[in-house]
N, C-alpha and C positions, 0 to 999 in steps of 0.2 A: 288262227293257229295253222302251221304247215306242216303238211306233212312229210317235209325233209326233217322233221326232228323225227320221226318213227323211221326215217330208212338212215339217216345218218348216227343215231344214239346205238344202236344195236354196233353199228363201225369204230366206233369211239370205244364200246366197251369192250368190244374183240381186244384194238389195242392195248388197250390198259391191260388186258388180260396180261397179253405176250411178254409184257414190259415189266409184270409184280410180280411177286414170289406165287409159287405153284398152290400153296395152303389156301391162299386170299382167294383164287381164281372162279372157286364156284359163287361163293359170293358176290361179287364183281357180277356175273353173270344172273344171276339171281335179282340182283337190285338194279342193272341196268333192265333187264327186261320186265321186272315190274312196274319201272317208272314208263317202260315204252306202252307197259298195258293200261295204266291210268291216265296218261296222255291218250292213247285209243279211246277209252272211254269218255274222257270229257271233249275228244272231237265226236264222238255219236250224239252228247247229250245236244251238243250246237248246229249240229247238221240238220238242216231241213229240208233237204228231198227226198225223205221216205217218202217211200209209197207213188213216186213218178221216177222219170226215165234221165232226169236232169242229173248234172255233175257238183260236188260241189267239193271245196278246199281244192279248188283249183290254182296252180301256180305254174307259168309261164318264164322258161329258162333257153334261152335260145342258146345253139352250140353249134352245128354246122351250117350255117346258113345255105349257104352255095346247094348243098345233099338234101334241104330241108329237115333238119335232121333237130332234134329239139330236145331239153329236159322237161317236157311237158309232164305234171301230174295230177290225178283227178279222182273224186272218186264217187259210181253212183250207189243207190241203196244195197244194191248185192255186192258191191266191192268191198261196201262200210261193213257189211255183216263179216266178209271173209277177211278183213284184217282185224277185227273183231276175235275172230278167231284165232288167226295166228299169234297176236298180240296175249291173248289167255293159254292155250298153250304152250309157248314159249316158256315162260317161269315155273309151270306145271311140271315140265320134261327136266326143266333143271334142276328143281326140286325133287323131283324121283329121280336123278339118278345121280345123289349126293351119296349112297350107298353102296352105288355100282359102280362106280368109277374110282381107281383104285392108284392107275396109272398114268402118264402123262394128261393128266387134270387141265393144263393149260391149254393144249392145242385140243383137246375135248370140246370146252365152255367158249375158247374163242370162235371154233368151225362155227358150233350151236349159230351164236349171234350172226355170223356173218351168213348162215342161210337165214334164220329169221331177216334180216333185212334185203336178202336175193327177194326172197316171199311178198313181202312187202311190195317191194317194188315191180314184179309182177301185174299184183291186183290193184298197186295206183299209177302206173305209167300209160300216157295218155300218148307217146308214141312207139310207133312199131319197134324201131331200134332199140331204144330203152326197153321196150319189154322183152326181145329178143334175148338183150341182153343181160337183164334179170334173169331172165327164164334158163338162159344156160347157167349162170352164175352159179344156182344150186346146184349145179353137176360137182363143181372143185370140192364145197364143204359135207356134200354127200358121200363122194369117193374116199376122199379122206376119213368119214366119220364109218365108214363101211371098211376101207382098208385096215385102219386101226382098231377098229372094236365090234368087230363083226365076231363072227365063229369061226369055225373050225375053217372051209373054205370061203373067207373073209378076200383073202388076196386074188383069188380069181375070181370070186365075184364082184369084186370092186374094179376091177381092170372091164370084167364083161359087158355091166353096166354103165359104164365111161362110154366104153364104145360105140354100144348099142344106142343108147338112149343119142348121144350125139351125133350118131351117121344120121339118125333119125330128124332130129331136127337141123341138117342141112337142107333136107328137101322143105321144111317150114319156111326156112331162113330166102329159099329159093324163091318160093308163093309170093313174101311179101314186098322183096325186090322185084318182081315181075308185074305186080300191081302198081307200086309207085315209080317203074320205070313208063307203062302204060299210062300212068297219068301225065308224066314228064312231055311224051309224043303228044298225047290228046291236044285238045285245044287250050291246055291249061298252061303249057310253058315252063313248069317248072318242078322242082322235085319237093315231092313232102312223104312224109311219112307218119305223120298226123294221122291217128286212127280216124278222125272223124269224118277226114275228109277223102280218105281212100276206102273206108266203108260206102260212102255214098258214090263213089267213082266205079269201084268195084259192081255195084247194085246196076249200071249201064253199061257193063259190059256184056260180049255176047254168052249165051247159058252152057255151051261148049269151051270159052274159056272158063269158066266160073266152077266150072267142074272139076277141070285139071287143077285148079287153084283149092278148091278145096282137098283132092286127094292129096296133093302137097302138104295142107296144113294137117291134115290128120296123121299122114306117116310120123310128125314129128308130137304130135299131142297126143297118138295111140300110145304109142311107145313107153310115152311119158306120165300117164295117165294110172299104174297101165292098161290096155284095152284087152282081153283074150283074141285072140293067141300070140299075141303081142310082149305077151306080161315075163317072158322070160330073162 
């Protein structure tokens, strides 16, 4: 089983969402993201590397070769747990807020799915770019879910948070181009972005770059996180 059915099914139901009447929409959203959470669990009941560091429902998508640049995804025992997670909350959230939601139903239940599957792909992207790129993703269907149905100052705090949270992970986005360029120079020749293998590249470099590289990753994961005094 793949797990492009957990980051592609949440995409599929967005759409249908956008495209059926506004009444059907929680639905829609409700029965796609339970199917994505029984698929979640019958990939845990198959998965056998609890309890060690190995990956598995691995799938190999190549896309920029030239950049190194890949659809890698993977996932190990703390990965399985946290889409695990996301996977059971997702229909929870939909389900509680069949009461609260009153108004534009549609663009509501489609955001929902489309961060459910940012999330997703997060915790199983195996590289940098893809994760990068998940990981900002939930910025669109959060702003949007905070602009429209937030409180009272709902619109300046959804513009703040855009901001903020993104200025923030430039400096991430910076770390991990600066590693896989360093790998590119090394004796390696070429670009990857392969977390596996710029983790272990990373591990040789000197403890003065390693440092600057980590304050870069945190400016963008404090922020995001969030971390005090960061959480504004």
């Amino acid at each position: 089983m793949s797990l492009w059915y957990l980051l592609l099914l949440p995409l599929v139901g967005a759409t249908g969402i956008f495209v059926c009447k506004s009444t059907v929409s929680k639905w829609i959203a409700l029965f796609i993201s339970t199917v994505v959470f029984v698929i979640s669990v019958l990939m845990a009941v198959q998965f056998s590397q609890w309890g060690n560091s190995s990956y598995g429902f691995i799938s190999h998508v190549p896309w920029l070769n030239s950049l190194g640049i890949t659809l890698d995804v993977g996932v190990d025992s703390v990965a399985m747990l946290l889409v695990l997670l996301t996977t059971l909350l997702t229909p929870l959230c939909v389900w509680g807020s069949f009461s609260e939601i009153t108004s534009r139903k549609r663009e509501y239940y489609a955001w929902l799915l489309i961060l459910e599957s940012a999330m997703l792909g997060v915790f199983a992207a195996q590289d940098l770019i893809l994760f990068y790129v998940s990981f900002e993703l939930t910025l669109l269907p959060m702003f949007f879910l905070i602009a429209i149905y937030g409180g009272k100052n709902r619109a300046h705090a959804s513009i703040k948070f855009f901001i903020y949270t993104f200025t923030g992970s430039l400096f991430t986005l910076a770390g991990f181009v600066y590693v896989a360029w360093q790998y590119q120079v090394s004796q390696y020749g070429t670009w990857s972005f392969a977390i596996h293998d710029l983790t272990q590249f990373a591990a040789t470099m000197p403890p003065s770059e390693q440092g600057w590289i980590l304050l870069a990753l945190l400016a963008g994961f404090a922020v995001k996180i969030p971390v005090f005094p960061l959480h504004t």
